[in-house]
VOBA-1610 file (N, C-alpha, C; in pm, whole numbers, padded with zeros to 5 digits, always signed):
BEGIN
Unk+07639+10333+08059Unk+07727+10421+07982Unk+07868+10412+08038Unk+07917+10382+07966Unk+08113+10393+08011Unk+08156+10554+07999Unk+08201+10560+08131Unk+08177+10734+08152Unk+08337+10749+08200Unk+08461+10685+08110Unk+08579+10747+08136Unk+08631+10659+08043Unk+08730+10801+07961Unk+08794+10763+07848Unk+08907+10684+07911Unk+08922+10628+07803Unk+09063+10512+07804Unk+09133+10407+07712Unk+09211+10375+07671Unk+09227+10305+07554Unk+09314+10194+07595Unk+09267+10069+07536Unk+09300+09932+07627Unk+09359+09871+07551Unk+09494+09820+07520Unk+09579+09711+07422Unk+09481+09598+07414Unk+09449+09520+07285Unk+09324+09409+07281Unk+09414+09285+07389Unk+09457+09304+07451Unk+09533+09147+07506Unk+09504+09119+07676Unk+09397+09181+07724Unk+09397+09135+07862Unk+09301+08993+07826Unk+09346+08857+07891Unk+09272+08806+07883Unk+09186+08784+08007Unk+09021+08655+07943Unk+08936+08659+08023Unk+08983+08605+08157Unk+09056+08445+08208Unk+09083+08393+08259Unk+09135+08466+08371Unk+09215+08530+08413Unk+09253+08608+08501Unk+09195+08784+08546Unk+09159+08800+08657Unk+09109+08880+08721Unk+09151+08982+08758Unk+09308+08997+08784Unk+09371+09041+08845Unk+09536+09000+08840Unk+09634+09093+08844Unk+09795+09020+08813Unk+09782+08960+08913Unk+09877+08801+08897Unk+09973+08745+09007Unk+10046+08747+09027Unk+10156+08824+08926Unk+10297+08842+08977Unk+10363+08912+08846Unk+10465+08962+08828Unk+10516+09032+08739Unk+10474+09135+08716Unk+10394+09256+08714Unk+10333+09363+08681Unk+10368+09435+08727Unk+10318+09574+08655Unk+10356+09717+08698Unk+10254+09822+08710Unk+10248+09904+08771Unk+10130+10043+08746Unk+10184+10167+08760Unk+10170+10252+08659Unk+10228+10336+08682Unk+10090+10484+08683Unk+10050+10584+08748Unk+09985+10693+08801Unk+10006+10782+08842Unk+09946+10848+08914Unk+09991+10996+08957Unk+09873+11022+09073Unk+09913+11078+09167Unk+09824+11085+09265Unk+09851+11266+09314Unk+09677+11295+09260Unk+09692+11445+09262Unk+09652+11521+09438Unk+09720+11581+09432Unk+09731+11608+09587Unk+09734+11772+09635Unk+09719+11835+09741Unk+09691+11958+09757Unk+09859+12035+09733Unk+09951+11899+09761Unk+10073+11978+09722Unk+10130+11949+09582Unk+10051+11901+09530Unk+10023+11912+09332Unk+10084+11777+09300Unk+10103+11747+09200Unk+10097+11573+09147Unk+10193+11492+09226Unk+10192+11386+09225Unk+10287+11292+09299Unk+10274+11136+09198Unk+10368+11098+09130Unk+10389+11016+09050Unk+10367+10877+09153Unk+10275+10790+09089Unk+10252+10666+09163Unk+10299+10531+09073Unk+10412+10448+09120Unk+10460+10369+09050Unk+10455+10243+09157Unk+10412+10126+09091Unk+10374+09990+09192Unk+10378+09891+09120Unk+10453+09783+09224Unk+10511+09650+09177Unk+10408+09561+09239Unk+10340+09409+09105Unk+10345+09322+09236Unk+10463+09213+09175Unk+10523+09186+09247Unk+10665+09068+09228Unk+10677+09020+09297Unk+10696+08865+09308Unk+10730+08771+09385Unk+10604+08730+09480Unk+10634+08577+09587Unk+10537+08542+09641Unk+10590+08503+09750Unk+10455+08516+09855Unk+10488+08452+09945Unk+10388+08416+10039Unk+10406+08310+10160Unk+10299+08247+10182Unk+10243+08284+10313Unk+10134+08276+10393Unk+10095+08351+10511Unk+09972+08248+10556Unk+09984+08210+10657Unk+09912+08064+10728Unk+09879+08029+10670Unk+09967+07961+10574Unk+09915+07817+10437Unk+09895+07865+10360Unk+09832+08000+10311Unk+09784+08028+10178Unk+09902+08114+10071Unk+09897+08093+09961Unk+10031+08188+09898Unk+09949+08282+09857Unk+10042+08440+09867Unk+10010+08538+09801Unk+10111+08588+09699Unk+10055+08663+09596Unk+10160+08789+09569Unk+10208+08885+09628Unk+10330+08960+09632Unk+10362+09060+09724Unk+10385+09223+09620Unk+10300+09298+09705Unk+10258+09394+09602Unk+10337+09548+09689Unk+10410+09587+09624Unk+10512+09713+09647Unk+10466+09792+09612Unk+10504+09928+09662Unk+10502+10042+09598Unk+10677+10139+09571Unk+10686+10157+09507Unk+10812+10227+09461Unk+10826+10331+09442Unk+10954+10373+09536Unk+10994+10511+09522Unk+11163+10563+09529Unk+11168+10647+09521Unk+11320+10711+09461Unk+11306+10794+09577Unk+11436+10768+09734Unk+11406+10780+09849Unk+11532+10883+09835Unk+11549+11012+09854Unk+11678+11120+09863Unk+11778+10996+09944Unk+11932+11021+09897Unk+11987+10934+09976Unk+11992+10804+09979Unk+11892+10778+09953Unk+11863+10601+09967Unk+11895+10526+09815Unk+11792+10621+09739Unk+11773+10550+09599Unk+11677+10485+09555Unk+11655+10410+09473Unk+11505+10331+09442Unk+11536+10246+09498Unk+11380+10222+09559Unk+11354+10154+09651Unk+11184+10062+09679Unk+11192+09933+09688Unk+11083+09858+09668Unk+10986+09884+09868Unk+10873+09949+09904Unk+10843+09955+10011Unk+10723+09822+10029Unk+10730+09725+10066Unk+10626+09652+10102Unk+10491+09716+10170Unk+10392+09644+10120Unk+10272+09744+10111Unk+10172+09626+10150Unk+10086+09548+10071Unk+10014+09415+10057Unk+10056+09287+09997Unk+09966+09219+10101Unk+10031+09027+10010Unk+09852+09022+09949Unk+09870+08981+09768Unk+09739+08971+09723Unk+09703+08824+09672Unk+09601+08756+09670Unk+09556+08679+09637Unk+09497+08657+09535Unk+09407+08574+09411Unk+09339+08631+09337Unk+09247+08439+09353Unk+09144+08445+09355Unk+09070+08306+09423Unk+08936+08315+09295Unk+08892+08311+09214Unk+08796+08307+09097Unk+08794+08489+09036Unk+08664+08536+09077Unk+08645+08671+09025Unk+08718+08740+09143Unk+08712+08715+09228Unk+08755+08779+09373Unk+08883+08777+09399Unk+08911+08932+09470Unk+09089+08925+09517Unk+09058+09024+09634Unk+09175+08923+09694Unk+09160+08927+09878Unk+09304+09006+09871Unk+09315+09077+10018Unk+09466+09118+10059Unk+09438+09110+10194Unk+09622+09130+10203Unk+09637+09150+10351Unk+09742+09251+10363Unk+09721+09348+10460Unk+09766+09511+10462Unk+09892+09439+10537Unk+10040+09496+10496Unk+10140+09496+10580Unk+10141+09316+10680Unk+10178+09394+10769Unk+10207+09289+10908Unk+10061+09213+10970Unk+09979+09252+10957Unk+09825+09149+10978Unk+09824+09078+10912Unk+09708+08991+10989Unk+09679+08851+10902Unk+09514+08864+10876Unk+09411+08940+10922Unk+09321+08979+10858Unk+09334+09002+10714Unk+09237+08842+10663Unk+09199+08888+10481Unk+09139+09022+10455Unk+09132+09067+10398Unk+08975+09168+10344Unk+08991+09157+10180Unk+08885+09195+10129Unk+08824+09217+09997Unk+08919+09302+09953Unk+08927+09262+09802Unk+09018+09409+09734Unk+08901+09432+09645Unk+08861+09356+09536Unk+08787+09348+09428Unk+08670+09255+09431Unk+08596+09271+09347Unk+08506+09144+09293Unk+08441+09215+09195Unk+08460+09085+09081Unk+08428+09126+08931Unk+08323+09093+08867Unk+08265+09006+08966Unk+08123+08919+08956Unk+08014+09052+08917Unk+08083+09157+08985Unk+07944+09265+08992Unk+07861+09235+08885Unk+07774+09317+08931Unk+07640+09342+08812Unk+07551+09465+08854Unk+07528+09521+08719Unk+07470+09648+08735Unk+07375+09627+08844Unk+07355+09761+08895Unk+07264+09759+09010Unk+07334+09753+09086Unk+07387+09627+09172Unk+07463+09594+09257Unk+07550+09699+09357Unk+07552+09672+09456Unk+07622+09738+09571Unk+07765+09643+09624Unk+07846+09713+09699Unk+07957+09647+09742Unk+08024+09710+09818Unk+08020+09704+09940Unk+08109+09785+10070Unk+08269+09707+10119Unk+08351+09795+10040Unk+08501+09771+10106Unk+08544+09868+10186Unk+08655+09814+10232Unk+08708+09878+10350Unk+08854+09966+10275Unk+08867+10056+10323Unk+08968+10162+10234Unk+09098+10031+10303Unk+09189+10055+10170Unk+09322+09974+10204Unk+09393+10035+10330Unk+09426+09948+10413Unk+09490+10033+10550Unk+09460+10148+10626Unk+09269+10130+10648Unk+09213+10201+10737Unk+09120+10104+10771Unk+09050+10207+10893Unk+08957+10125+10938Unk+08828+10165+10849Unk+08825+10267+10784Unk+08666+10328+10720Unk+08634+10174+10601Unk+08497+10235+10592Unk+08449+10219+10463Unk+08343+10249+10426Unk+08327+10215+10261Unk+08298+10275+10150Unk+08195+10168+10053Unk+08053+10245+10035Unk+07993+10155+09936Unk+07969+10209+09802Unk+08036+10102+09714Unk+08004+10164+09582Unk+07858+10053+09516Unk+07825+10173+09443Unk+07696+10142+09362Unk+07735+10073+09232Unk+07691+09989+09138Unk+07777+09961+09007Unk+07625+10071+08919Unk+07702+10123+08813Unk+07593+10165+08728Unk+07579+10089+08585Unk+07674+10042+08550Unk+07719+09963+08432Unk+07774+09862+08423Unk+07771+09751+08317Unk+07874+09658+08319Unk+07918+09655+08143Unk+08021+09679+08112Unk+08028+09676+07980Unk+08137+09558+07934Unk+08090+09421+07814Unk+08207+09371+07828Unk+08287+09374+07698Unk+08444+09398+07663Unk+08526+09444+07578Unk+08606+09306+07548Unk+08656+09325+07378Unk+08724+09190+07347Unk+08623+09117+07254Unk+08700+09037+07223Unk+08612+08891+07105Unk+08664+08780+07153Unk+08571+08699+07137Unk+08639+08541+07172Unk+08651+08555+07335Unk+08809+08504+07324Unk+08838+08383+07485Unk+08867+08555+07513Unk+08955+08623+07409Unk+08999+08768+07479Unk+08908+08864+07527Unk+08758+08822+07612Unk+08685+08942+07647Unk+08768+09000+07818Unk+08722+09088+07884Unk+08757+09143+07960Unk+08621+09210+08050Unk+08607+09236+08184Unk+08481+09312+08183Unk+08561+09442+08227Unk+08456+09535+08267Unk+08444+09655+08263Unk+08336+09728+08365Unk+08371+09788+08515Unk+08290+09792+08593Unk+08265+09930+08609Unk+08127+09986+08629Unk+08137+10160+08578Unk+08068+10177+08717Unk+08104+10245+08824Unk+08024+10296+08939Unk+07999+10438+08926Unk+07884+10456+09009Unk+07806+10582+08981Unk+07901+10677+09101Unk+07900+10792+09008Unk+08000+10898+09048Unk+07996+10935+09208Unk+08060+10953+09244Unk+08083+10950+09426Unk+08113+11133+09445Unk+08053+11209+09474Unk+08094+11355+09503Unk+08168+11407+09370Unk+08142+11363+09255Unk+08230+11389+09129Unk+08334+11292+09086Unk+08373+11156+09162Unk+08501+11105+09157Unk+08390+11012+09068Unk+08497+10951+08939Unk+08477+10839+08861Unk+08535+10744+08872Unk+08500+10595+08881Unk+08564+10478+08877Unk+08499+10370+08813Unk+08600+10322+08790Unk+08549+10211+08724Unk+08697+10082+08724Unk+08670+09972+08764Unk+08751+09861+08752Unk+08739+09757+08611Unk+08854+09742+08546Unk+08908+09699+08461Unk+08933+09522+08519Unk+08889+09416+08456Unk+08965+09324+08494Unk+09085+09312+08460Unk+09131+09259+08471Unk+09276+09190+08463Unk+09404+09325+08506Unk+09372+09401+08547Unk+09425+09509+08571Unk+09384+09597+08735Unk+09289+09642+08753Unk+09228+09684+08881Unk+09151+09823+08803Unk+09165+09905+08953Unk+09100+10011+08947Unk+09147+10130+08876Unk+09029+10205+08769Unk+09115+10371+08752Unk+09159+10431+08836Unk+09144+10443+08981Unk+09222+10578+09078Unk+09352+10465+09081Unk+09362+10338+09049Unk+09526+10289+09099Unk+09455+10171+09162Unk+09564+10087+09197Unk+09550+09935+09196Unk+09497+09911+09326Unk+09504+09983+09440Unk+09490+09932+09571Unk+09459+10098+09589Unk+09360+10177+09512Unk+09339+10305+09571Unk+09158+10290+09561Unk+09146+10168+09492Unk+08986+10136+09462Unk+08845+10193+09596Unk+08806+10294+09553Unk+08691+10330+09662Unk+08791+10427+09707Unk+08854+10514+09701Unk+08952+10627+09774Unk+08801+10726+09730Unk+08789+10815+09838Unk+08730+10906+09803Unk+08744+11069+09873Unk+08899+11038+09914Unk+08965+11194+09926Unk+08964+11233+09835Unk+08920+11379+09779Unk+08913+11474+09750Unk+09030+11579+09689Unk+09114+11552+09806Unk+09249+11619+09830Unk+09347+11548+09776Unk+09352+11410+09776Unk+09411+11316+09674Unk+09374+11215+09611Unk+09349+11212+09511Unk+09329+11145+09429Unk+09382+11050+09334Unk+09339+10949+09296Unk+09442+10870+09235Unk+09412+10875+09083Unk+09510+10858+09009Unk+09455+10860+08852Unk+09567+10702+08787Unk+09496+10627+08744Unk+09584+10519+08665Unk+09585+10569+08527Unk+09739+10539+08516Unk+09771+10589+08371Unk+09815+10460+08275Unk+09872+10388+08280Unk+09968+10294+08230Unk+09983+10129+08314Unk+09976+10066+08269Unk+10007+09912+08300Unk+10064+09800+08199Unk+10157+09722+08281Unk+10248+09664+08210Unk+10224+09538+08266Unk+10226+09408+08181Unk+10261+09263+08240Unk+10397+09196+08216Unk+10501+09147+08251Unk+10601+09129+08194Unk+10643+09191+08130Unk+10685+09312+08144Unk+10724+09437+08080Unk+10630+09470+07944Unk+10490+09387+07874Unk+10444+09479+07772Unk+10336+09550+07827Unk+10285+09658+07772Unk+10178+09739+07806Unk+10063+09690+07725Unk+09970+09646+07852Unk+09831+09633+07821Unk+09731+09756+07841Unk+09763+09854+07896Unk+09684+09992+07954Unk+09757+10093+07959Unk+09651+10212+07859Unk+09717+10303+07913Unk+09550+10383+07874Unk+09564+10536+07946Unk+09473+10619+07978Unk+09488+10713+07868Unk+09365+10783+07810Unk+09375+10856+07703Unk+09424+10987+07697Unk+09510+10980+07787Unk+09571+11137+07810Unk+09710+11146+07757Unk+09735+11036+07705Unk+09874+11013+07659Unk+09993+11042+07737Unk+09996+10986+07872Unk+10112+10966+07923Unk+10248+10933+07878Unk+10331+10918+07937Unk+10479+10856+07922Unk+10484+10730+07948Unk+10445+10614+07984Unk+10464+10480+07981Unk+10568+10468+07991Unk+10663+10514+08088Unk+10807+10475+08101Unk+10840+10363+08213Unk+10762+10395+08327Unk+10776+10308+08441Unk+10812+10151+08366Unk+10885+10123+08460Unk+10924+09947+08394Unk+10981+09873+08504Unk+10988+09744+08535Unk+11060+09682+08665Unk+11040+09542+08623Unk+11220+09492+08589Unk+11237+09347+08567Unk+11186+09263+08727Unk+11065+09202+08732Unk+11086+09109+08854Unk+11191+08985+08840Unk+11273+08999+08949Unk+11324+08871+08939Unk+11299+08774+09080Unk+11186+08813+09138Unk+11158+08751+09255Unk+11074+08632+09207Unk+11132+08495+09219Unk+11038+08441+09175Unk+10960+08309+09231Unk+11048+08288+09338Unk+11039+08206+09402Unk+10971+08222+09565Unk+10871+08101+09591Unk+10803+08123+09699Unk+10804+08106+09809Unk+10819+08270+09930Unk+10919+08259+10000Unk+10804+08142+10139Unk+10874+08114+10252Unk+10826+08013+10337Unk+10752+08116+10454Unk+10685+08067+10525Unk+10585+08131+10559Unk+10617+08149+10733Unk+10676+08301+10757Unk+10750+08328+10856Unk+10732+08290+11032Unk+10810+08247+11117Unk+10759+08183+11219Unk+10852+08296+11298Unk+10783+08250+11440Unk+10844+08323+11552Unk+11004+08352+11573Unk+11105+08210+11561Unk+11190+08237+11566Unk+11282+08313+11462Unk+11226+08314+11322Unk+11285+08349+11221Unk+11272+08531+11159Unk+11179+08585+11268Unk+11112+08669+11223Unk+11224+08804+11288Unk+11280+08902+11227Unk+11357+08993+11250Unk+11254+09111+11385Unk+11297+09146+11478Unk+11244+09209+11557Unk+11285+09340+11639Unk+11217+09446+11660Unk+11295+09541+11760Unk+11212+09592+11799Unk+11263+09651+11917Unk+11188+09683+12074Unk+11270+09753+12135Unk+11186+09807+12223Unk+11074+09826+12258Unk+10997+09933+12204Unk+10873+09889+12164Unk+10796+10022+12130Unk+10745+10169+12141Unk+10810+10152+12267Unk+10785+10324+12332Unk+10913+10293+12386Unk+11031+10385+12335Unk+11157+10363+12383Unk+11188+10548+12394Unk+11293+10592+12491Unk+11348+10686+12517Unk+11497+10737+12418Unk+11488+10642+12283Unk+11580+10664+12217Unk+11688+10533+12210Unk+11672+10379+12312Unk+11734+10262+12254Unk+11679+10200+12225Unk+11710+10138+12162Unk+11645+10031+12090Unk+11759+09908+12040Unk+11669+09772+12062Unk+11738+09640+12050Unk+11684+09584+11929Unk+11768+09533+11815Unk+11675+09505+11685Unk+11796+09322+11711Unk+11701+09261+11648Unk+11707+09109+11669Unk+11733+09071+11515Unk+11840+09037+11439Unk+11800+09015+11304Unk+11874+08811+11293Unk+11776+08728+11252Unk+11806+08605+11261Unk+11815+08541+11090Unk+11862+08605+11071Unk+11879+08566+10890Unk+12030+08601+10875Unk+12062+08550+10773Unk+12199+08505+10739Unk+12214+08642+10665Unk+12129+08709+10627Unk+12202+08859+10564Unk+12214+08972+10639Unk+12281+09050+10579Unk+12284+09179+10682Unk+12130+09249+10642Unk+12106+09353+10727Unk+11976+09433+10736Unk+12012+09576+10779Unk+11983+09695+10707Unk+11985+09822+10684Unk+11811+09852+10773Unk+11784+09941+10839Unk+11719+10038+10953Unk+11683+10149+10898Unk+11558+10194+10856Unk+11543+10304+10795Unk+11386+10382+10888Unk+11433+10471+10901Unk+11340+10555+11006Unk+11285+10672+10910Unk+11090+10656+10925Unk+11053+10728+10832Unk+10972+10800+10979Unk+10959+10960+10938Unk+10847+11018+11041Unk+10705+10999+10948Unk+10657+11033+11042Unk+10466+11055+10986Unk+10438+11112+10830Unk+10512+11224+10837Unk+10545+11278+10676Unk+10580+11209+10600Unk+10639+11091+10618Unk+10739+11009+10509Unk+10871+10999+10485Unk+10901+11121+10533Unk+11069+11190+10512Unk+11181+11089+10610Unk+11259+11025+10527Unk+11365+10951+10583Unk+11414+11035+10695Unk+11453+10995+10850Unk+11522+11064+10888Unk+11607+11034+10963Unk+11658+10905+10966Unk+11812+10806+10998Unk+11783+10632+10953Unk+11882+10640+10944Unk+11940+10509+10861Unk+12030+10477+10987Unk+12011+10348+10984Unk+12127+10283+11060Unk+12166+10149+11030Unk+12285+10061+11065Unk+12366+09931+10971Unk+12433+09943+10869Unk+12483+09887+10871Unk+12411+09699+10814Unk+12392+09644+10973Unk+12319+09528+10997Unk+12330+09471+11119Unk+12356+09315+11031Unk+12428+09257+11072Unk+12488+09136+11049Unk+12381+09020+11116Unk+12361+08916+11113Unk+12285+08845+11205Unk+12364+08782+11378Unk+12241+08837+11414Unk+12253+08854+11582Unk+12219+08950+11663Unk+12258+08986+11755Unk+12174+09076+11875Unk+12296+09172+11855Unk+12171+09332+11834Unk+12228+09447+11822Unk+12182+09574+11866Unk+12254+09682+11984Unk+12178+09811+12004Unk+12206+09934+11911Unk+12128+10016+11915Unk+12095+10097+11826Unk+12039+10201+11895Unk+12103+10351+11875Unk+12118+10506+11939Unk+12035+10544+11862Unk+11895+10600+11912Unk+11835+10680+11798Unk+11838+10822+11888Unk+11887+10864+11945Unk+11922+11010+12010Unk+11879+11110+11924Unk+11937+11102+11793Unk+11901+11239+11676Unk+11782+11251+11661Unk+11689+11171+11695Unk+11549+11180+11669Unk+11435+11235+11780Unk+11374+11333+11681Unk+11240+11441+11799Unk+11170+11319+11831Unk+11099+11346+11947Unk+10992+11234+11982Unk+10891+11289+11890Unk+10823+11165+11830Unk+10712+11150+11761Unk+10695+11022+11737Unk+10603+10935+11664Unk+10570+10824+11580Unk+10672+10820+11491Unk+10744+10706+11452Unk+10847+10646+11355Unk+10809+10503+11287Unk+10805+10501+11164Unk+10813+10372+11093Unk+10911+10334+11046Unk+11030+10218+11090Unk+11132+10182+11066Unk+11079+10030+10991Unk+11163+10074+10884Unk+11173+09953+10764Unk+11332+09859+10751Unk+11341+09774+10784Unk+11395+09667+10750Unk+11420+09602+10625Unk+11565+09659+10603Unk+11546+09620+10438Unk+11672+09539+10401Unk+11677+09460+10327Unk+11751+09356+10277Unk+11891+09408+10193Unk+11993+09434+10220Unk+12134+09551+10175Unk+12133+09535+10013Unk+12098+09352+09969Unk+12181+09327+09891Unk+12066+09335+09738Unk+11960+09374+09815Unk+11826+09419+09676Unk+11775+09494+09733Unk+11797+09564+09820Unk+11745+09713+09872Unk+11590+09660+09845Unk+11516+09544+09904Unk+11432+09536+09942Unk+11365+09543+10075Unk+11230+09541+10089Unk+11188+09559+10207Unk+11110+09446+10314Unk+11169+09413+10403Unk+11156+09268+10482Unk+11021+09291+10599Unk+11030+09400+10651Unk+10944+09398+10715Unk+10925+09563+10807Unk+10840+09611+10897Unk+10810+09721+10958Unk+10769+09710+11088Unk+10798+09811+11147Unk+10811+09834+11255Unk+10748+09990+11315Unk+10634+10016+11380Unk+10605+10158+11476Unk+10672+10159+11626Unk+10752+10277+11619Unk+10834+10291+11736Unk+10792+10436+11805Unk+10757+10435+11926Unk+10743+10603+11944Unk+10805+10626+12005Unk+10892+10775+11967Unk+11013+10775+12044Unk+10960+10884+12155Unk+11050+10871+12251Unk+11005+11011+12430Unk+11120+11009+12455Unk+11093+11112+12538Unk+11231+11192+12573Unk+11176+11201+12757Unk+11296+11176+12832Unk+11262+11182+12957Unk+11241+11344+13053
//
């Protein structure tokens, strides 16, 4: 039984499993401090010990900052199966597999944790005529949560939220776009507004020691030395545990540069590295700051 409404544009085709590049998702992720709009890119490619991936963002509208692309996963898509790799590791893991079949079991690992999660399949339903079929994966309800994976698209809780089974947040997919048309949307009649021209299109080279932007030390008393070896300048953005921006620093030009983080309480910091001139995001960094 297909046990969640939804209404699907007839055009996903069979051949592909999953986007490789150009797409959009747009959701909402319901939370104890009430909805939170979930909007995600994958655009552009790039390559990681020989193999190319897609590079899959999540997007947000940062106070101060502005919209802004946050690097998240590099995805793969290899027959029915799609692999990722979380951030800065080089550990593959499983995202999907479409091969399922009713009955069937399948234990993934939550995106950027260590847990995991086995889902049961209860259904397989397949949608479309001709070359245009699509499948349709229905797992048996988890503590009340419904899911089910869509090919050519991903999961209902959201694209990389597949197997989430907080409680407290939840993911809901509303809308999906390929090259800006909409192939998906959810029967609740959303807004389908989210939209994002990729113009990344080219595949970037596959980063080595010397080329790789850096800063240190990791447990610092408030200095810090950031290394940037690329011909553009690079903007410093310091997020606490919460998320909440809470200093910016640069441009840093290329070459060796120190950097005062004094204004900042000791705690855990994720500083993002981002590119001035597409307010994109190059790479991350955990810094914990102490105080003597």
């Amino acid at each position: 039984m297909l046990y969640l409404g939804f209404a699907l544009l007839p055009c996903l085709a069979q051949a592909q499993s999953f986007p490789t590049n150009d797409a959009t998702w747009q959701g909402v992720l319901n939370s104890f401090i009430g909805p939170v709009p979930m909007r995600q890119v994958m655009c552009g490619d790039t390559t990681i010990n020989g193999v190319q991936y897609a590079r899959f963002y999540n997007y947000a509208n940062i106070p101060g900052v502005g919209d802004t692309l946050l690097y998240e996963l590099a995805i793969r898509t290899e027959g029915e199966r799609v692999w990722y790799v979380y951030m800065e590791q080089s550990q593959e893991r499983l995202l999907y597999d479409f091969s399922l079949q009713a009955g069937e079991e399948i234990t993934l690992n939550y995106v950027g944790l260590n847990d995991e999660v086995t889902l049961q399949v209860d259904s397989v339903v397949t949608m479309g005529q001709g070359s245009d079929t699509y499948r349709v994966i229905c797992f048996k309800p988890r503590n009340g949560i419904i899911e089910s994976w869509i090919q050519g698209v991903g999961s209902t809780l959201g694209p990389i939220n597949r197997g989430l089974i907080a409680i407290d947040a939840l993911g809901q997919l509303q809308c999906y776009r390929k090259s800006g048309e909409l192939l998906y949307h959810s029967d609740d009649d959303p807004a389908c507004d989210f939209e994002y021209s990729c113009q990344l299109t080219d595949v970037e080279p596959e980063p080595n020691a010397e080329a790789a932007l850096k800063l240190f030390p990791t447990i610092s008393s408030g200095a810090l030395q950031f290394s940037n070896p690329l011909s553009m300048p690079v903007v410093l953005r310091a997020f606490n545990i919460q998320g909440q921006l809470t200093g910016q620093y640069g441009p840093f030009e290329k070459g060796e540069h120190m950097l005062n983080t004094g204004e900042l309480s000791p705690g855990m910091y994720l500083f993002q590295a981002v590119e001035t001139n597409k307010n994109l995001s190059l790479q991350h960094f955990k810094i914990l700051i102490t105080r003597d």
